[in-house]
C-alpha angles and dihedrals in degrees: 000000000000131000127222131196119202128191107197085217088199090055096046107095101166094170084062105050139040105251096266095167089051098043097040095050117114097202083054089052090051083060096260129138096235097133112028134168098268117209100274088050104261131108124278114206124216112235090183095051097036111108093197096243088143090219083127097055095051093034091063114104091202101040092241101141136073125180113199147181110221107198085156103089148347127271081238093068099059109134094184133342123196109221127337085280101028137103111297126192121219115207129343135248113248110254108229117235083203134010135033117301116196128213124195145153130104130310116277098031101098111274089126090044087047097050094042093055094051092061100050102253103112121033110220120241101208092227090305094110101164091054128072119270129232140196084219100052079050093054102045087048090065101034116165095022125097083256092071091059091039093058095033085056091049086051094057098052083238090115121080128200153180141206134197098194119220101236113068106164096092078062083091095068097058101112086210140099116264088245088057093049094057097044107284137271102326130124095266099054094047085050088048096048096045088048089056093039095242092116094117100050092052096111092045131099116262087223078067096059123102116221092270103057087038081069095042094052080049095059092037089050086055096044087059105056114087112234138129102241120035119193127193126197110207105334103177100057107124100007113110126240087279099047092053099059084046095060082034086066091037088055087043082057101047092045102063094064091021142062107239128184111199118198101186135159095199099089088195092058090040095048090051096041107046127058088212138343152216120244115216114202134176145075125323105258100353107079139318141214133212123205135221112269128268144164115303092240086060098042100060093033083061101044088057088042095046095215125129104210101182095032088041076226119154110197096156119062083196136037124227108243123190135195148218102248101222116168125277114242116267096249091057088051096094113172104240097164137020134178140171141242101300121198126187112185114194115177088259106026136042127203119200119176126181119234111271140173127213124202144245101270098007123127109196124195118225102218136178146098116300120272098034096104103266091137088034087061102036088057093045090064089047095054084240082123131020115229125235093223136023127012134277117241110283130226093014124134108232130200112182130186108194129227104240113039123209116190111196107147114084081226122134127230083246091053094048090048099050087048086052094037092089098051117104100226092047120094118209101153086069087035092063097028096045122002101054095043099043088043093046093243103136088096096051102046103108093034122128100254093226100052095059119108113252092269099051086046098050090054092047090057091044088049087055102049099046080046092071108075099238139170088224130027113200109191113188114210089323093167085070114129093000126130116227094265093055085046099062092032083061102043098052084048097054091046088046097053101042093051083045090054103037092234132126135244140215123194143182119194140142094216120105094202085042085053099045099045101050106029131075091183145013140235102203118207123197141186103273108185109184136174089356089299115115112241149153129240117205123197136165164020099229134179108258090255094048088046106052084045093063102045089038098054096058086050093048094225122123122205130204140186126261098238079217103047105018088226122132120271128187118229121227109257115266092010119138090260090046093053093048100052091044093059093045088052084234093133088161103039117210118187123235112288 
């Protein structure tokens, strides 16, 4: 068992502080140099001399130090390490010459080092961080196994690659046409832009592109390079439910003539797209571990259990568990909200939405492909935007996280929850009992807000609104920027506070397992053209069986249920199960209850 110090670099702040972790450790006051000034001014950390007894870590006024045992792997497994007290990556997943690879496990753990590796783009340093890298030190690490050619071949400059990156948001700032962008007007990129269904804004400025589309252009731009092995980095972020089984098909596609290596956080995309896949495992942050691979069932099966069979490795204290959504009996179907037809008219786009009720205790996901009306509707419940027709539900306490989130204050979290703490319909205590913990905040509490990463700010702004004790919770794509494992935390919670408060939810989200784990019913949303004006119709709620039908059928994907894990899996087009749901008209299959 090996022990590891980390130092979160972006946390440390020693101008600020008194040294705490120096002064309050007992190995220092031994007369030991456990905890010494590091050239750029801030602590290093021993690793040899450090006994474990954790003082440091809770001593820290900014949270900037984790001490860890490390049982996982061996130190001569280290792939690359950042610094003497920085990240470090253990084994590497094998790069296909043919097929999808998948890649999962939570944020801060080496997907993106591993990737990045992979494609050449990084040379790995073997844990000898303060000495020049080489492809051919690589190479002779992992003689005899498909990673020395891989990396020979990289040395050599023989082995072509591309990479769609996971952060597509500084797309926007590209001043050229989406065509350009791609690679111009030859055969591959047309074929690229119609695969990915951008043809038509080809001649169009990527400032105009919504985030969708940014991430569209971003996988068109990789389809058209020419290379033998692909890798994407999260390519479903932003696209709706629709949107994500298209590029599904268009990977299918590349991976039968090419190698792909797939990092994804919807389990359900990733369970249709790879053949196996690699676990990563670890602490946020700290280090990460990457398992040997196995089939993509088990992978995921795995992953939701936590255990480790062939490792005897636990990484999960609880397994996620999911569930078969039959109705609730009638007399527990008490009406909590109701509202009526609702109609928003804009000079290019009508929304029209039937007349619905939710129930005491219900959360409902809001479902559907972009562009239909789903955060047009959602705001229009929250007062955020008047309709043009109809009236919003009246005498009904709303709480209403927004899709997009803007942090401009230097305010903390800290600082945001002690101004709401003395407001009557804001509850700290279970702020501060239920909602941090169960969302990881503790670490990020007296962080400026505008200084977290997407995903700590999306659950700071989730913690907030189930904080305010409402009628009616709207949360507007709250699974954005979230691993997996954010995603399922979140969604038991939200089911779990609003049964426990007898509230109602309403939530709009594009993952399946998000979907499945919070939700009891759907509102569906579909593509209404009229009178030559694009539009949405929404209708519902639906049971989730109902629900999903209706989205699914449209789509032409049919879902069924892991006789081990209950969760949704999608079936392979044209297979024996897809053919028989598909004449039964069952697209999202439930077993009998």
């Amino acid at each position: 068992m090996g022990r590891i110090a980390i130092l979160l670099d972006d946390r440390c702040h020693p101008k600020e502080c008194q040294w705490e972790c120096q002064a309050y450790c007992p190995v220092v006051r031994m007369g030991q140099e456990c905890i010494v000034e590091g050239p750029t001014g801030k602590p290093v950390i021993s690793e040899t001399l450090c006994i474990g007894c954790g003082i440091c870590i809770h001593k820290c006024p900014f949270d900037a130090i984790k001490i860890l045992n490390t049982p996982q792997a061996s130190e001569s497994e280290i792939v690359h390490r950042y610094g003497y007290n920085g990240f470090r990556l253990y084994r590497l997943p094998v790069p296909p010459t043919r097929g999808i690879v998948g890649i999962l496990g939570p944020n801060g753990t080496g997907k993106s080092t591993a990737a990045r590796i992979l494609a050449g783009l990084e040379v790995p340093n073997l844990g000898n961080y303060d000495a020049p890298a080489s492809w051919e030190r690589a190479a002779a690490k992992y003689r005899g196994t498909a990673l020395q050619a891989h990396f020979q071949r990289l040395a050599r400059g023989e082995l072509r690659t591309a990479v769609k990156p996971q952060y597509i948001d500084r797309l926007s700032d590209e001043r050229v046409t989406v065509a350009e962008y791609v690679g111009g007007t030859g055969a591959r990129p047309r074929t690229a832009l119609e695969a990915v269904g951008l043809a038509s804004r080809a001649d169009d400025p990527m400032p105009s592109l919504s985030g969708g589309e940014l991430q569209l252009a971003a996988i068109a731009r990789t389809l058209a390079a020419e290379a033998d092995l692909y890798l994407f980095d999260e390519p479903s972020s932003y696209l709706d439910i629709v949107h994500r089984l298209e590029i599904a098909r268009v990977l299918h596609r590349l991976g039968t003539e090419h190698g792909v290596i797939v990092v994804e956080h919807d389990l359900a995309l990733l369970d249709y797209l790879a053949e196996k896949a690699h676990l990563f495992y670890g602490e946020e942050a700290a280090f990460g571990v990457v398992s040997h691979p196995m089939p993509m069932r088990s992978a995921v099966n795995t992953y939701l259990t936590g255990y480790l069979r062939d490792e005897n490795i636990r990484f999960r204290e609880t397994p996620v568990q999911f569930t078969a959504h039959p109705p609730k009996p009638a007399a527990l179907r008490a009406s909590r909200v109701v509202f009526g037809p609702l109609e928003k008219q804009f000079p290019s786009f009508r929304l029209r939405v039937g007349g619905g009720a939710l129930t005491k205790g219900e959360t409902v996901g809001v479902v559907g492909p972009n562009a239909t009306g789903k955060t047009t509707f959602v705001k229009m419940l929250a007062g955020a935007e008047p309709p043009t027709a109809g009236t919003p539900p009246e005498g009904v306490t709303v709480s209403y996280k927004p899709q997009y989130l803007h942090a401009t204050q230097p305010a903390s979290l800290r600082d945001r929850i002690t101004r709401l703490a003395n407001d009557p319909g804001f509850d700290a205590a279970a702020l501060e009992r239920e909602l941090v913990p169960a969302l990881r905040l503790d670490g990020v509490l007296d962080v400026a807000l505008p200084d977290l990463s997407g995903g700590e700010l999306q659950r700071a702004a989730v913690a907030l609104a189930l904080a305010r004790r409402s009628t009616l919770y709207l949360l507007d794509e709250p699974s954005a920027y979230l691993d997996s494992d954010e995603r399922m935390a979140m969604a038991r919670l939200v089911r779990r506070r609003v049964e426990r408060e007898g509230a109602t939810a309403l939530v709009a989200d594009h993952d399946v397992y998000f979907l499945d784990l919070a939700c009891d019913g759907l509102m569906v949303f579909q593509p209404n053209p009229s009178d030559g004006v694009p539009g949405g119709r929404g209708e519902g709620p639906f049971t989730m069986r109902e629900g999903m039908n209706r989205l699914l059928r449209g789509v032409e994907i049919t879902f069924r249920r892991d006789p081990e894990t209950l969760r949704p899996r999608i079936n392979q087009e044209n297979s024996v199960l897809d053919r028989e749901q598909r004449a039964q008209g069952e697209y999202y299959y439930e077993p009998a209850a």
